[in-house]
CHARMM-style PDB file with segment names, atoms N, HN, CA, C and O in Angstrom:
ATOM      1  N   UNK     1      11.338  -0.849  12.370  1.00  0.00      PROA
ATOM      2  CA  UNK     1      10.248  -1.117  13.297  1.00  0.00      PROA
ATOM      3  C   UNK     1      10.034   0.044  14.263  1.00  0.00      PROA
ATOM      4  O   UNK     1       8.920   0.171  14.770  1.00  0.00      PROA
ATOM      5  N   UNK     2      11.018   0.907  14.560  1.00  0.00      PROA
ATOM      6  HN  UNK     2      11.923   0.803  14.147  1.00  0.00      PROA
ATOM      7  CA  UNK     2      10.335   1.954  14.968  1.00  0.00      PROA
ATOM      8  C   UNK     2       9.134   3.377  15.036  1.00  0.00      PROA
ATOM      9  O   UNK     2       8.715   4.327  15.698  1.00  0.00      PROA
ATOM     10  N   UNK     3       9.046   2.693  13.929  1.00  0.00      PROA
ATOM     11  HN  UNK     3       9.386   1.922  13.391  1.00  0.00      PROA
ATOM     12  CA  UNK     3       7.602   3.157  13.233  1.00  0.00      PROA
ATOM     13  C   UNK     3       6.557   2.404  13.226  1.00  0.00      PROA
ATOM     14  O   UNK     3       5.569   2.538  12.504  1.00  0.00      PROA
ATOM     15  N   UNK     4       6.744   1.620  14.002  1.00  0.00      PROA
ATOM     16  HN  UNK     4       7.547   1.510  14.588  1.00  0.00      PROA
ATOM     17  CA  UNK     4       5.295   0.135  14.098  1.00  0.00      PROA
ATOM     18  C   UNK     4       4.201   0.625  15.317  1.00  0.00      PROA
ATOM     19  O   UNK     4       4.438   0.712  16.522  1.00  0.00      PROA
ATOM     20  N   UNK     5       2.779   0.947  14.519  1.00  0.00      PROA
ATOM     21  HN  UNK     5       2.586   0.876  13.541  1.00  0.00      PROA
ATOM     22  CA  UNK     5       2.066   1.147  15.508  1.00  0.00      PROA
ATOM     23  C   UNK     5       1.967  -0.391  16.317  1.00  0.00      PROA
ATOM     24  O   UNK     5       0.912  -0.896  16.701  1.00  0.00      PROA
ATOM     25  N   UNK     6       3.044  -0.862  16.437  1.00  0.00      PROA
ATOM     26  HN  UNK     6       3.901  -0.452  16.125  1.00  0.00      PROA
ATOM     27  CA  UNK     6       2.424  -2.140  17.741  1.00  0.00      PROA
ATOM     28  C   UNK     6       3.320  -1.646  18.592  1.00  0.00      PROA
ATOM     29  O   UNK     6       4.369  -1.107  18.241  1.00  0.00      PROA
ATOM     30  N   UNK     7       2.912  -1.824  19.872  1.00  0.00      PROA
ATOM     31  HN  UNK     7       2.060  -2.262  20.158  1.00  0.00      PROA
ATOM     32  CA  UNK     7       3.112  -2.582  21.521  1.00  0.00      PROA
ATOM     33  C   UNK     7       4.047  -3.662  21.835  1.00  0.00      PROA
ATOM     34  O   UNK     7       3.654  -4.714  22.340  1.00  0.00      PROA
ATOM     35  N   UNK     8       5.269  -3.434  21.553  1.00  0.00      PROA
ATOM     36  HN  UNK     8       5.588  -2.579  21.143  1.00  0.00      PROA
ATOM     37  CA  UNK     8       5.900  -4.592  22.084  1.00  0.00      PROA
ATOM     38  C   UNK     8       6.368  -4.490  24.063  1.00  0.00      PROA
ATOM     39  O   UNK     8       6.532  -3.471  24.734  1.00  0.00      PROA
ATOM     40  N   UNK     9       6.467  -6.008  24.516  1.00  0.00      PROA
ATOM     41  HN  UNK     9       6.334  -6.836  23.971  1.00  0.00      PROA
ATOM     42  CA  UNK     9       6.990  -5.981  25.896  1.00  0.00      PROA
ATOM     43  C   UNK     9       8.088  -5.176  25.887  1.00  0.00      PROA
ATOM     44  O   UNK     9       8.796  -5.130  24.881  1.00  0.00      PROA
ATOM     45  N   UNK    10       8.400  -4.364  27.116  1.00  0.00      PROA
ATOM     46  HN  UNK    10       7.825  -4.401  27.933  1.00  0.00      PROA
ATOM     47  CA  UNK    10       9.612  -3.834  27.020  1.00  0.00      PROA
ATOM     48  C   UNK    10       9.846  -2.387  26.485  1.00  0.00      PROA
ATOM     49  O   UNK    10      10.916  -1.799  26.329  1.00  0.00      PROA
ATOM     50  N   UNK    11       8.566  -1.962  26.241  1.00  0.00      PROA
ATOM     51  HN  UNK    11       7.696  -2.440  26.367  1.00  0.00      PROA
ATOM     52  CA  UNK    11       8.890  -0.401  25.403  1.00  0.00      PROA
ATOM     53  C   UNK    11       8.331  -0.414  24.045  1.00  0.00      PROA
ATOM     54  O   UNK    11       7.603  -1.321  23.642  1.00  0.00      PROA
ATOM     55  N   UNK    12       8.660   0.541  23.386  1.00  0.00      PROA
ATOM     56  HN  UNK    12       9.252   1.277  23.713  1.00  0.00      PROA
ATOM     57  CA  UNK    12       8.381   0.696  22.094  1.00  0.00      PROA
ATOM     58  C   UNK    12       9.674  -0.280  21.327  1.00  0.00      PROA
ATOM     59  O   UNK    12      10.738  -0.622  21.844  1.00  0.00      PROA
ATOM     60  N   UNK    13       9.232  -0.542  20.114  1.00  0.00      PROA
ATOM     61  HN  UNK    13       8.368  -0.265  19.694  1.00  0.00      PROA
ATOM     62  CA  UNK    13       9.875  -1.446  19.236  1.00  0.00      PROA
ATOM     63  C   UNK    13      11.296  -0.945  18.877  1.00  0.00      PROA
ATOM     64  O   UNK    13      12.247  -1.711  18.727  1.00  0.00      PROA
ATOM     65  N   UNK    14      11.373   0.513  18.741  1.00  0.00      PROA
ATOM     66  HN  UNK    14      10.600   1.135  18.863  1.00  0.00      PROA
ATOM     67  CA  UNK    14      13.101   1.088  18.980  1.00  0.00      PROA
ATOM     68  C   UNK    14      13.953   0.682  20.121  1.00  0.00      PROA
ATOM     69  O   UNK    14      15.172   0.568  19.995  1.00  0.00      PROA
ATOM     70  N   UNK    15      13.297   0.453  21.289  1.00  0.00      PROA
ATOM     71  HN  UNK    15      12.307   0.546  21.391  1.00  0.00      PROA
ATOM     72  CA  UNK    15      13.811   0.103  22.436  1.00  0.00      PROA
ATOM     73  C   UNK    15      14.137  -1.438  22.979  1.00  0.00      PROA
ATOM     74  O   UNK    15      14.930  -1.673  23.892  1.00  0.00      PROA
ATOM     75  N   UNK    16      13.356  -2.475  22.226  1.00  0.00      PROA
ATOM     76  HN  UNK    16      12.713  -2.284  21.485  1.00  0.00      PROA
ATOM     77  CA  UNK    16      13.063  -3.948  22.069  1.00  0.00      PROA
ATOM     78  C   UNK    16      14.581  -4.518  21.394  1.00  0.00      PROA
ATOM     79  O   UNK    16      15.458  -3.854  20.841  1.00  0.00      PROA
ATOM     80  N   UNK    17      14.536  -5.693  21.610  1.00  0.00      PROA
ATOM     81  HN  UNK    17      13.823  -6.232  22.059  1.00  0.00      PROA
ATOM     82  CA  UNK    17      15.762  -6.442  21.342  1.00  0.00      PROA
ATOM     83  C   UNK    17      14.986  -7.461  20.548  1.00  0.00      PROA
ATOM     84  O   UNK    17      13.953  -8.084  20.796  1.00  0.00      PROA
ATOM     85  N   UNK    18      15.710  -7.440  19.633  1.00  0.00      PROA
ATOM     86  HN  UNK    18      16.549  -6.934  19.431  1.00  0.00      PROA
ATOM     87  CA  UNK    18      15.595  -8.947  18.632  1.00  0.00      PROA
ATOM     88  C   UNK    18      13.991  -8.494  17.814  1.00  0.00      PROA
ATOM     89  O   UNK    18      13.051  -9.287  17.840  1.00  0.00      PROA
ATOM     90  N   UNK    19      13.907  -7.414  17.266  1.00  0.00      PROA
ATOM     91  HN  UNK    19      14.671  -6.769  17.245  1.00  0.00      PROA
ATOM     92  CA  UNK    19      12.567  -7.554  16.828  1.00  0.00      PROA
ATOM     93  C   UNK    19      13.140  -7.616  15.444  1.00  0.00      PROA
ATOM     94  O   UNK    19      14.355  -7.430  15.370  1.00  0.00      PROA
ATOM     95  N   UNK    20      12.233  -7.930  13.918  1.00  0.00      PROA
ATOM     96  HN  UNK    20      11.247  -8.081  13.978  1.00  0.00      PROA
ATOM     97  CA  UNK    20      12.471  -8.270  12.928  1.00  0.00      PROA
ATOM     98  C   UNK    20      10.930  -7.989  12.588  1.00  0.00      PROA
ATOM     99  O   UNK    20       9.994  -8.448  13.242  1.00  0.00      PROA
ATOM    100  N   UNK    21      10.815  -7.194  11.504  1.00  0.00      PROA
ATOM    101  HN  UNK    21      11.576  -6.821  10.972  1.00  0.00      PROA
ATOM    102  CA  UNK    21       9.704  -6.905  10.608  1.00  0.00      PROA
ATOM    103  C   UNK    21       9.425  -7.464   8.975  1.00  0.00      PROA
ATOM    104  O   UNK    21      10.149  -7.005   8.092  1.00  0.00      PROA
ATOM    105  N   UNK    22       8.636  -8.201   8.716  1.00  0.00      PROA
ATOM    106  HN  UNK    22       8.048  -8.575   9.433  1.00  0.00      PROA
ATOM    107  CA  UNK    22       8.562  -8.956   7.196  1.00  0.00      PROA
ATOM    108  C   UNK    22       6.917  -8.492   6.452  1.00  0.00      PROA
ATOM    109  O   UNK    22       5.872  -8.083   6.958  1.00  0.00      PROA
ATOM    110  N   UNK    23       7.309  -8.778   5.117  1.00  0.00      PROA
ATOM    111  HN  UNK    23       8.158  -9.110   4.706  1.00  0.00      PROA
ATOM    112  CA  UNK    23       6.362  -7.839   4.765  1.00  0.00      PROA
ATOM    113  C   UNK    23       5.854  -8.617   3.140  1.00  0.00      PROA
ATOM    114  O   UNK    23       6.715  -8.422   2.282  1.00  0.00      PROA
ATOM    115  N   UNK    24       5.084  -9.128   2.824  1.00  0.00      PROA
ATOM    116  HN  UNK    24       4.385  -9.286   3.521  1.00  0.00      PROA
ATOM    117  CA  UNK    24       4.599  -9.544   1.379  1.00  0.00      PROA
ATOM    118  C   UNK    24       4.099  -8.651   0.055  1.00  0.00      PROA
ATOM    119  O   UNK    24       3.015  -8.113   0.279  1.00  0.00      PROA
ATOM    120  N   UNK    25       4.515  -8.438  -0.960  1.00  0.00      PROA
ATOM    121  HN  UNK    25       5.396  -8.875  -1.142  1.00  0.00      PROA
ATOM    122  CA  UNK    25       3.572  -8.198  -1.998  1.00  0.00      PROA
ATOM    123  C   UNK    25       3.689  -9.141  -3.026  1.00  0.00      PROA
ATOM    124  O   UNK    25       4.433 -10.106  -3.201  1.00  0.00      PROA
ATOM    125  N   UNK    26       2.537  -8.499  -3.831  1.00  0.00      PROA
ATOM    126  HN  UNK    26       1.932  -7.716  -3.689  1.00  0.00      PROA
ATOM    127  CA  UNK    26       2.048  -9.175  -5.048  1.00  0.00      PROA
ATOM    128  C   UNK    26       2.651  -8.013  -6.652  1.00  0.00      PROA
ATOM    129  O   UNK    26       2.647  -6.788  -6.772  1.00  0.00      PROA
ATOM    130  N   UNK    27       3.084  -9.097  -7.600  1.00  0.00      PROA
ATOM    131  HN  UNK    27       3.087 -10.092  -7.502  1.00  0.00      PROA
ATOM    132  CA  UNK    27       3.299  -8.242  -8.356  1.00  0.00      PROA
ATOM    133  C   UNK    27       2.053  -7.700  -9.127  1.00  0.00      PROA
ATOM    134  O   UNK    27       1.050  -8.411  -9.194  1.00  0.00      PROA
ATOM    135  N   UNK    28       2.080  -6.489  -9.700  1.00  0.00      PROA
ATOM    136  HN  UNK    28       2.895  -5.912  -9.646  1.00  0.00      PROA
ATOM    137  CA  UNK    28       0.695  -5.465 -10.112  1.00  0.00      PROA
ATOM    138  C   UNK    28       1.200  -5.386 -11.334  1.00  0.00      PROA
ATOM    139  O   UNK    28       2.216  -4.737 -11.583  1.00  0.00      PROA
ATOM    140  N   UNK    29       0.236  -6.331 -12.585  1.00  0.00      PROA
ATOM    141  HN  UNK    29      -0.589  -6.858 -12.382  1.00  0.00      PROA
ATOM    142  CA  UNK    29       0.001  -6.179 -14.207  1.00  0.00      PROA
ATOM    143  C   UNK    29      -0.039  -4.860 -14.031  1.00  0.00      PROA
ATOM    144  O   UNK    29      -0.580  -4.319 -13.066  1.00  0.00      PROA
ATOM    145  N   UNK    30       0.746  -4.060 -15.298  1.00  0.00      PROA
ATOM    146  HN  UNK    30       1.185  -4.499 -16.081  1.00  0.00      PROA
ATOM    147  CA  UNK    30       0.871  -2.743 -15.242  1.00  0.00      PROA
ATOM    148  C   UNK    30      -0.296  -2.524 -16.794  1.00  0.00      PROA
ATOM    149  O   UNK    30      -0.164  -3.065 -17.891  1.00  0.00      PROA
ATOM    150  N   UNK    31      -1.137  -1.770 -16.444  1.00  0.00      PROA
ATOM    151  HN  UNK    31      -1.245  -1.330 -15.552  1.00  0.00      PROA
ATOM    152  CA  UNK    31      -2.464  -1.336 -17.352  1.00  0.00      PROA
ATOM    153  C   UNK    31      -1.808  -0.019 -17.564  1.00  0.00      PROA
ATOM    154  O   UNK    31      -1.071   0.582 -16.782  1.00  0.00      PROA
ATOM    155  N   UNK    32      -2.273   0.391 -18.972  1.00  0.00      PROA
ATOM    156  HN  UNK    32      -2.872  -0.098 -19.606  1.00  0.00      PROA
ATOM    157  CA  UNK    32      -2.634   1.772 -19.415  1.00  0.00      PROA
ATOM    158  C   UNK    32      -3.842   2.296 -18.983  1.00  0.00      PROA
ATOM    159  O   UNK    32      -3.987   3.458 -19.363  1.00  0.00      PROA
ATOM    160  N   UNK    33      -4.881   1.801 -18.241  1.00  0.00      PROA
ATOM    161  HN  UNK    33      -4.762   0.857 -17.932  1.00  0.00      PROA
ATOM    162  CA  UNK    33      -5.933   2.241 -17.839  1.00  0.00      PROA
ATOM    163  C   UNK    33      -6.161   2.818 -16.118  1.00  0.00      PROA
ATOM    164  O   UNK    33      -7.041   3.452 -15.535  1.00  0.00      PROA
ATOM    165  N   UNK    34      -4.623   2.095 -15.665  1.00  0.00      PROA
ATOM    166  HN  UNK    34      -3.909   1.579 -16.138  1.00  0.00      PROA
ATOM    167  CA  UNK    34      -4.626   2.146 -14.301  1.00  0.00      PROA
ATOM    168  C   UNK    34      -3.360   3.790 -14.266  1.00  0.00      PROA
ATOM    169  O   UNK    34      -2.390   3.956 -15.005  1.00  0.00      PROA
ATOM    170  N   UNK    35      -3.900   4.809 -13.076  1.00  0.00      PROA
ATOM    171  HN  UNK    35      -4.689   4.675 -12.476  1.00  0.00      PROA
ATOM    172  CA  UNK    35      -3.556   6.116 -13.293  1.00  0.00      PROA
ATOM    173  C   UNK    35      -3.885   7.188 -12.163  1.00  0.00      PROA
ATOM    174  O   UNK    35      -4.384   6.748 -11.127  1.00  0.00      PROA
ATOM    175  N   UNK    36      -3.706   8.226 -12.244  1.00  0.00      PROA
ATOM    176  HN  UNK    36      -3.300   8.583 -13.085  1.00  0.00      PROA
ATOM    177  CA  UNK    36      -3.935   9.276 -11.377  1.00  0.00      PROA
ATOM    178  C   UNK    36      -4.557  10.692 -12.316  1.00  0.00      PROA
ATOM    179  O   UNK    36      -3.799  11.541 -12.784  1.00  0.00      PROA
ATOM    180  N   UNK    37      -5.853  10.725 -12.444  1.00  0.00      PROA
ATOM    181  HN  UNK    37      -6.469  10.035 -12.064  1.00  0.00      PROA
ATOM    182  CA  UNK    37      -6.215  12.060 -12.797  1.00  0.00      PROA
ATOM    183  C   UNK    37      -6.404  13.416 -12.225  1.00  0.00      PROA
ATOM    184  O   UNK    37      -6.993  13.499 -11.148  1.00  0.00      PROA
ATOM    185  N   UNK    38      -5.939  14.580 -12.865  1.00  0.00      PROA
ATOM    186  HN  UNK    38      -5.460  14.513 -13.740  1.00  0.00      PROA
ATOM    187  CA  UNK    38      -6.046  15.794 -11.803  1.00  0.00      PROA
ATOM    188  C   UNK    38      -7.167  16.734 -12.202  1.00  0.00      PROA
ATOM    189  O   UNK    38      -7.170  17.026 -13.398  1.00  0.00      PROA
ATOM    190  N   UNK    39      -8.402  17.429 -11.232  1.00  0.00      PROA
ATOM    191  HN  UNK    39      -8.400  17.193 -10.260  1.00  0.00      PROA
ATOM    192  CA  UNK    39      -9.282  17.859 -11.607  1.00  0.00      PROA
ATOM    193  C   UNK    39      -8.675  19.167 -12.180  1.00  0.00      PROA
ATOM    194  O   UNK    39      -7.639  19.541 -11.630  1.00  0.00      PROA
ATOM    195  N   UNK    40      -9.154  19.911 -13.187  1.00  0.00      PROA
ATOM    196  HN  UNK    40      -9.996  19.606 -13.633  1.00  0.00      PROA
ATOM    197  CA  UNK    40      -9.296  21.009 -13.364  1.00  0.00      PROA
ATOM    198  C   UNK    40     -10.280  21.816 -12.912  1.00  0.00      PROA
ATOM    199  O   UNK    40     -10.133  22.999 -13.219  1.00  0.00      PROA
ATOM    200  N   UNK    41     -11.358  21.509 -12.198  1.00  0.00      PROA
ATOM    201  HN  UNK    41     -11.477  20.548 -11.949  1.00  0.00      PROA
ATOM    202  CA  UNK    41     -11.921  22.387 -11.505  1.00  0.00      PROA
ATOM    203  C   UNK    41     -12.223  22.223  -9.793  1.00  0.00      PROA
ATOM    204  O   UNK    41     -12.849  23.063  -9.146  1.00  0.00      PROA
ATOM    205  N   UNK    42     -11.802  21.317  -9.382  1.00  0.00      PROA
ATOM    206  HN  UNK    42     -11.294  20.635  -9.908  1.00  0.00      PROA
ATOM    207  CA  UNK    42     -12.259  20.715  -8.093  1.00  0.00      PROA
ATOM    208  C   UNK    42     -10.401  20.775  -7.140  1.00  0.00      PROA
ATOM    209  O   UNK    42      -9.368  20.130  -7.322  1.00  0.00      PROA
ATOM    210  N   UNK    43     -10.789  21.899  -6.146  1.00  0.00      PROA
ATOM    211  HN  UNK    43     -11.628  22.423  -5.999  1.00  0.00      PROA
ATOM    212  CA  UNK    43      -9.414  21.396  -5.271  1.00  0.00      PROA
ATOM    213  C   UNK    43      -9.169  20.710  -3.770  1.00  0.00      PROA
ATOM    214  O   UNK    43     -10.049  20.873  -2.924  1.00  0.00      PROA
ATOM    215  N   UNK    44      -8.075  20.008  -3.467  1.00  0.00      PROA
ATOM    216  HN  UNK    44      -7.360  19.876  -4.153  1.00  0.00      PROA
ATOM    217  CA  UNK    44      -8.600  19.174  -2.094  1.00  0.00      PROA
ATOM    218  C   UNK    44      -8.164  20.100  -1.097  1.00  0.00      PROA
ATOM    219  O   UNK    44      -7.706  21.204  -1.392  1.00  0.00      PROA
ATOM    220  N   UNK    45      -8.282  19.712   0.003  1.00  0.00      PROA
ATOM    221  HN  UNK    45      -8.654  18.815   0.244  1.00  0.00      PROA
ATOM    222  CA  UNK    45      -7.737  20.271   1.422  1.00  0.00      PROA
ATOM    223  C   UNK    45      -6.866  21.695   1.785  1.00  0.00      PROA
ATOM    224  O   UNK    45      -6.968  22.650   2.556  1.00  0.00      PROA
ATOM    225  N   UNK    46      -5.636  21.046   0.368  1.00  0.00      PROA
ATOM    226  HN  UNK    46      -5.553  20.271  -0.259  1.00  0.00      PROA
ATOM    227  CA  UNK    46      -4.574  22.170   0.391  1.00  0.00      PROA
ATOM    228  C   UNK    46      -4.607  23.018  -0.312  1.00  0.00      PROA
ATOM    229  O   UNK    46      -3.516  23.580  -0.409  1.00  0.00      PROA
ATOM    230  N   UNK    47      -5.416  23.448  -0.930  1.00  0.00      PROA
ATOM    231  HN  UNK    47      -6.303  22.992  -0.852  1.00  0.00      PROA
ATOM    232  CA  UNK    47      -6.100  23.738  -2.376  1.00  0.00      PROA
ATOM    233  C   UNK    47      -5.144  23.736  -3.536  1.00  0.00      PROA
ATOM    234  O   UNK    47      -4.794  24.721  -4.186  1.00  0.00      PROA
ATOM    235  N   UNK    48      -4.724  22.325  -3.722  1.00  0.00      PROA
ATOM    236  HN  UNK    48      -5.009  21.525  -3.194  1.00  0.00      PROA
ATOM    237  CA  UNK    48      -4.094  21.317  -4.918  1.00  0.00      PROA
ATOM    238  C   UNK    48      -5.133  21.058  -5.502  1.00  0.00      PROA
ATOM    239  O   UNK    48      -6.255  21.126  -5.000  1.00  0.00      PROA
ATOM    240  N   UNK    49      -4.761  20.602  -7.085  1.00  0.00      PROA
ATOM    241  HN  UNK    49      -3.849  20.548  -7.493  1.00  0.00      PROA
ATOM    242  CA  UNK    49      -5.850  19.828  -7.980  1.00  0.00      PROA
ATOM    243  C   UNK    49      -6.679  18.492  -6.816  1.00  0.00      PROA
ATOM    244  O   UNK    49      -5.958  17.757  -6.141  1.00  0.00      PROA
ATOM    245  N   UNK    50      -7.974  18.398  -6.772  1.00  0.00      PROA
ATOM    246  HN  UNK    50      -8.560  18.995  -7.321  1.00  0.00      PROA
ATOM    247  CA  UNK    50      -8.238  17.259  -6.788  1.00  0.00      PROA
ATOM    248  C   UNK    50      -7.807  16.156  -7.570  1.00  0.00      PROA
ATOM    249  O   UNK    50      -7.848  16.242  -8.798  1.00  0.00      PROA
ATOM    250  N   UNK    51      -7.237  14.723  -6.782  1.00  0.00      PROA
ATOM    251  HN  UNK    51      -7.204  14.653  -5.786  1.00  0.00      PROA
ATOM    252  CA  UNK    51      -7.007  13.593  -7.497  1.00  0.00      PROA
ATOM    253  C   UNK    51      -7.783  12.219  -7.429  1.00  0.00      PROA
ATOM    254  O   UNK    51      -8.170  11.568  -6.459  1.00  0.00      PROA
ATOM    255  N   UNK    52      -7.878  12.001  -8.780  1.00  0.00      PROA
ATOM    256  HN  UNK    52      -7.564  12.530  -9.568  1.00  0.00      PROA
ATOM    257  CA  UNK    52      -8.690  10.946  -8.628  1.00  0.00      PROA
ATOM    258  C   UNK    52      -7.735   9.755  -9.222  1.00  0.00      PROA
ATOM    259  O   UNK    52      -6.944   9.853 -10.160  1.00  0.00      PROA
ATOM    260  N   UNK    53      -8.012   8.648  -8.454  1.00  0.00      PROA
ATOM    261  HN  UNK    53      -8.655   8.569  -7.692  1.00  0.00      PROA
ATOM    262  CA  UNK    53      -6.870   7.328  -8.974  1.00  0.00      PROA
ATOM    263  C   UNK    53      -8.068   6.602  -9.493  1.00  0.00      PROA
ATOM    264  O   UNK    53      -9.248   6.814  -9.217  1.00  0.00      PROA
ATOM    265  N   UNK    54      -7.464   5.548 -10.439  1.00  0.00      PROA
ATOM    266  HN  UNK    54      -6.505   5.376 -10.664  1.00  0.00      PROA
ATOM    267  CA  UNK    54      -7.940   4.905 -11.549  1.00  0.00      PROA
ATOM    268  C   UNK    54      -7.128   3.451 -11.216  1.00  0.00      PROA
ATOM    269  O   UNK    54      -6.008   3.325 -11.712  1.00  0.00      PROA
ATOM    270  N   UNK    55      -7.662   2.380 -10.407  1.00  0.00      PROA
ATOM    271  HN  UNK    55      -8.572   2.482 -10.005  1.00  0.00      PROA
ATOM    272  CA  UNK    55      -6.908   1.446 -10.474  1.00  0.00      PROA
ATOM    273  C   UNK    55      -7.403   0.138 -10.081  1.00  0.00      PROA
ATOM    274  O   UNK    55      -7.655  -0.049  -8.891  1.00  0.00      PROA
ATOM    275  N   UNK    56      -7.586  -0.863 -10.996  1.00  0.00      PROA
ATOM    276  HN  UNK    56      -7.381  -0.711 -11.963  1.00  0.00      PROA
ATOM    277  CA  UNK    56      -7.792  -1.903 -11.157  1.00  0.00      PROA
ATOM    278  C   UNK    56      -7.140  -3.294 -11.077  1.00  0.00      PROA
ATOM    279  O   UNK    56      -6.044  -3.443 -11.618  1.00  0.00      PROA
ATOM    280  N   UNK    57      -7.699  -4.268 -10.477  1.00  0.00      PROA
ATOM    281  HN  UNK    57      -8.589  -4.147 -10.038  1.00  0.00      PROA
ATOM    282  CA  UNK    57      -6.826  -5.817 -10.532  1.00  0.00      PROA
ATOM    283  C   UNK    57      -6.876  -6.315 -11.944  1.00  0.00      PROA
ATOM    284  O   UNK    57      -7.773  -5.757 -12.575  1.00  0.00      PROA
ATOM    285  N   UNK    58      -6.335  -7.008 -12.491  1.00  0.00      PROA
ATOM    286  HN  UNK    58      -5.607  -7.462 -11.977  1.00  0.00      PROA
ATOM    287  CA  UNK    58      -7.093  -7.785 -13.532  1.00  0.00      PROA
ATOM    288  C   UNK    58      -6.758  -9.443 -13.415  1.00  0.00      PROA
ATOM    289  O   UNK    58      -5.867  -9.532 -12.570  1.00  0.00      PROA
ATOM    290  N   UNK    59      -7.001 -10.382 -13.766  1.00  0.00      PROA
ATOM    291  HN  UNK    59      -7.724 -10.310 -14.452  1.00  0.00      PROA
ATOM    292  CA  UNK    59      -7.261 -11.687 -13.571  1.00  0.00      PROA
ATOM    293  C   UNK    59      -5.883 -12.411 -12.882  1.00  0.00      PROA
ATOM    294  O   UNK    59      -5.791 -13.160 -11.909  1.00  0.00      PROA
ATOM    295  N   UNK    60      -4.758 -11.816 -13.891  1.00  0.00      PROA
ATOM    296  HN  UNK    60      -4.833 -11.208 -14.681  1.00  0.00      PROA
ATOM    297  CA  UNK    60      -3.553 -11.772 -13.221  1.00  0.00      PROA
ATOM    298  C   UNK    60      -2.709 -11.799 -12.510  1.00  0.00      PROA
ATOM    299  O   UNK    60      -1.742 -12.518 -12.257  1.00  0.00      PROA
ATOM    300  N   UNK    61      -3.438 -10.351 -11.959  1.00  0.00      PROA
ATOM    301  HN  UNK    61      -4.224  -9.767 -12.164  1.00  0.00      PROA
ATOM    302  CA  UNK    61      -3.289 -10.097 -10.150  1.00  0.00      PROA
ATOM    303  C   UNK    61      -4.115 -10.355  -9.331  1.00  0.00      PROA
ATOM    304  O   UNK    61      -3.944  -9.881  -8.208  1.00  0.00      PROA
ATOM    305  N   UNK    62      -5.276 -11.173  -9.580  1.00  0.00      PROA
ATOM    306  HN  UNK    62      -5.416 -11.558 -10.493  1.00  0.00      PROA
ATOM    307  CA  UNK    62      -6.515 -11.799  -8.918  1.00  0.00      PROA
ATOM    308  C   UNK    62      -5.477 -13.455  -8.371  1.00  0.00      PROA
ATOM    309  O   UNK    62      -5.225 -13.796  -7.216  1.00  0.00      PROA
ATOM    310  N   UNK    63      -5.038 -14.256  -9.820  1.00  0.00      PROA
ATOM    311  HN  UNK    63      -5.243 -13.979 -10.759  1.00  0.00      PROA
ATOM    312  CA  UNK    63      -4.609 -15.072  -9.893  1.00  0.00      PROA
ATOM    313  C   UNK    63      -3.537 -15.386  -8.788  1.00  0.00      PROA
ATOM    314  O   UNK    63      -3.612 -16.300  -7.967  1.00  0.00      PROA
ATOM    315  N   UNK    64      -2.101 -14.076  -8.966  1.00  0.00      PROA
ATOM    316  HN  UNK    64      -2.040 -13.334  -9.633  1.00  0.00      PROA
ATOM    317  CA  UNK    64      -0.674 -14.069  -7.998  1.00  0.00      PROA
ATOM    318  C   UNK    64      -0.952 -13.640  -6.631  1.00  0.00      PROA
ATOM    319  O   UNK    64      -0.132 -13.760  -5.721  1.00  0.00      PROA
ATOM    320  N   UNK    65      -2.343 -13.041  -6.470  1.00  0.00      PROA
ATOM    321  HN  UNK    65      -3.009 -12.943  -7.209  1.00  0.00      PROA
ATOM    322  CA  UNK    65      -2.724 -12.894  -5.010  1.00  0.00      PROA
ATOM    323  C   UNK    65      -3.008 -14.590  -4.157  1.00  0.00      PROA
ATOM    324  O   UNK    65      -2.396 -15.009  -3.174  1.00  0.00      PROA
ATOM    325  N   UNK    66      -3.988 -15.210  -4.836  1.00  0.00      PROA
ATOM    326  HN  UNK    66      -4.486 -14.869  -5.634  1.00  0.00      PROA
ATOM    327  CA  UNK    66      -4.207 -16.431  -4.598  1.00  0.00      PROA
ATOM    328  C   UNK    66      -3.206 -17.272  -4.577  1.00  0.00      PROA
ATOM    329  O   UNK    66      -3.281 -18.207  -3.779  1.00  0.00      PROA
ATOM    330  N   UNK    67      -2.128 -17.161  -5.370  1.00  0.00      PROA
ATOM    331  HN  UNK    67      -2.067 -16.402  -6.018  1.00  0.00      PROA
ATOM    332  CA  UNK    67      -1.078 -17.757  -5.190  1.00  0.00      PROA
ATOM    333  C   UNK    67      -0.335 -17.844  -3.842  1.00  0.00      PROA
ATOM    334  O   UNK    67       0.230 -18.748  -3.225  1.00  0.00      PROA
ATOM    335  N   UNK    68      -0.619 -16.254  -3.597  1.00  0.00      PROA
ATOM    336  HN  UNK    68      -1.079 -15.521  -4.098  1.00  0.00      PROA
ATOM    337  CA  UNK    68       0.524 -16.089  -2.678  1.00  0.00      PROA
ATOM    338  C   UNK    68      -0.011 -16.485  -1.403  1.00  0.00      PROA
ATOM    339  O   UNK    68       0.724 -16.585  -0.421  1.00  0.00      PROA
ATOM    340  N   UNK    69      -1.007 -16.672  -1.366  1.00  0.00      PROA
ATOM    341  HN  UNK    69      -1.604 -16.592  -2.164  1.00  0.00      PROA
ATOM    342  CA  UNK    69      -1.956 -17.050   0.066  1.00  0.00      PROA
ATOM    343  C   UNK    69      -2.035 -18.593   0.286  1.00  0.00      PROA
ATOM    344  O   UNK    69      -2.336 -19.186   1.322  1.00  0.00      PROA
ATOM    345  N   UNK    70      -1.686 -19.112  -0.955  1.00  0.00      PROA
ATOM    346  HN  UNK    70      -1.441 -18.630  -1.797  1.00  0.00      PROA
ATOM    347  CA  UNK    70      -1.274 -20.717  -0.371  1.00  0.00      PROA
ATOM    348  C   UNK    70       0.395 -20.826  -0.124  1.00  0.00      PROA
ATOM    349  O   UNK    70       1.163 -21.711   0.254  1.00  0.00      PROA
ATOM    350  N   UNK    71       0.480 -19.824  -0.432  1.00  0.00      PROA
ATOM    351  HN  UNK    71      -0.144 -19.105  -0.739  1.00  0.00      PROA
ATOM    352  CA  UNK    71       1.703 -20.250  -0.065  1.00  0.00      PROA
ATOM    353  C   UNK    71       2.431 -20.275   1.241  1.00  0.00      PROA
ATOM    354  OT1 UNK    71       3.573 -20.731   1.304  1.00  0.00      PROA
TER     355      UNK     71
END
């Protein structure tokens, strides 16, 4: 938690007593379609390949999201 952009009473969250951080995911159907492509002609910021991500839900993970929200 010392890395938590929140505001706790008392200081920053390194300095706080009794704090506890929790955290959810969903598991992600693993696709052959889902990916990271690198441009060959286009570079970003650092002048690295441009990247383009490729990534999709599919019914699956539409489904275990909903799950997890009633829960």
């Amino acid at each position: 938690m010392d890395i938590s952009p929140l505001q706790l009473d008392g200081g920053t969250a390194h300095e706080a007593k009794h704090v506890v951080g929790t955290g959810w995911s969903c598991r992600k159907e693993i696709c052959f379609e889902d990916g990271i492509e690198f441009s060959e002609t286009e570079q970003d910021h650092f002048s690295m390949p441009k990247m383009k991500i490729r990534y999709a839900l599919t019914e699956a993970d539409h489904a275990g999201m909903a799950a997890a929200m009633c829960e």
